[in-house]
N, C-alpha and C positions, 0 to 999 in steps of 0.2 A: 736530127739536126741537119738543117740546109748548108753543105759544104759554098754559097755563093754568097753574091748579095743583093739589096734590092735599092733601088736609082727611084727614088721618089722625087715627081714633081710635086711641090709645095703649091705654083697659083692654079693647075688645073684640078689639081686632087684627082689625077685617072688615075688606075692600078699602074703600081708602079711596074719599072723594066727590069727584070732580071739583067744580071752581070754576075761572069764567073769573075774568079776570086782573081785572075791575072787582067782582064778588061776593067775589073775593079781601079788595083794597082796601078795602072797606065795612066786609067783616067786621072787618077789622085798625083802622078806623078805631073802630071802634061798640063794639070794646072796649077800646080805649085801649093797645095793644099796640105794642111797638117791634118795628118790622120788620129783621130782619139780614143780613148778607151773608155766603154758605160760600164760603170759599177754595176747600174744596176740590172742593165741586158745582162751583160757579159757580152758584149760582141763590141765590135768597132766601127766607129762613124766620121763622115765628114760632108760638110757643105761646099755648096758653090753654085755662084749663077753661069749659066748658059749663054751658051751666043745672042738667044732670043731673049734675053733678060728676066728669064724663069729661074726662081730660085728651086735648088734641089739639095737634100737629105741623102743620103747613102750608108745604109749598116749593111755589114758581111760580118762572115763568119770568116778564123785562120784555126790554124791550127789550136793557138795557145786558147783563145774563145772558146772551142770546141773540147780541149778539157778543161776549161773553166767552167762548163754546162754540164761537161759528164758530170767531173766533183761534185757539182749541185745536185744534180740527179742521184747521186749514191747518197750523198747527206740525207735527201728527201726520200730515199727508198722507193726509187720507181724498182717497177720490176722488169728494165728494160728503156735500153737505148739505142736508134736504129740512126745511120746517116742516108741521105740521099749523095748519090753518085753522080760527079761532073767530073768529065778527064781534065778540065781546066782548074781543079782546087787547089789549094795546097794541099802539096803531095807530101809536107812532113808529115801530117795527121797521120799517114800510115804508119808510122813512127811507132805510135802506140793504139793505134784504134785498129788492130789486127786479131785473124781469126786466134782466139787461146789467152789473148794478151791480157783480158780484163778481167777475168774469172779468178787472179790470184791480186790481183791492184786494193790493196787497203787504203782504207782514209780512217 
């Protein structure tokens, strides 16, 4: 699971920009934007056009996402869930996605 998120332009269609989980946040603050929740990602999204009048898309991951994907993952029986590391994340995830933590976590 990617502890960040991704800044997609909608009119050029290039790979979108990476943003940690607090440049996320900023950005969603600074423009006044409602942040929302996908059922069916599991992760968090929100819109907004740009200085340049390019419209943009933005999902990350938080914490509560991040167990809402593990849950998913134990349902589905993976044998295995790994995150990628950014000192910018939300740092509650480590809350519960610690070394010992999950090996006794029922669902």
């Amino acid at each position: 699971m990617g502890l960040y998120g991704y800044d997609w332009n909608l009119n050029t269609g290039a790979l979108p920009e990476q943003r940690d989980f607090h440049k996320t946040l900023r950005l969603a603050g600074n423009i006044q934007t409602v942040i929302t929740w996908d059922k069916d990602s599991l992760n968090n999204t929100f819109s907004y056009t740009a200085n340049d009048g390019s419209n943009h898309e933005v999902w990350f991951l938080d914490a509560v996402s991040a167990w809402d994907q593990y849950l998913l993952a134990k349902q589905k029986k993976f044998h295995g869930t790994s995150l990628s590391y950014d000192p910018n994340e939300d740092t509650s995830v480590w809350k519960f996605f610690h070394p010992g933590s999950l090996d006794s976590i029922s669902i």
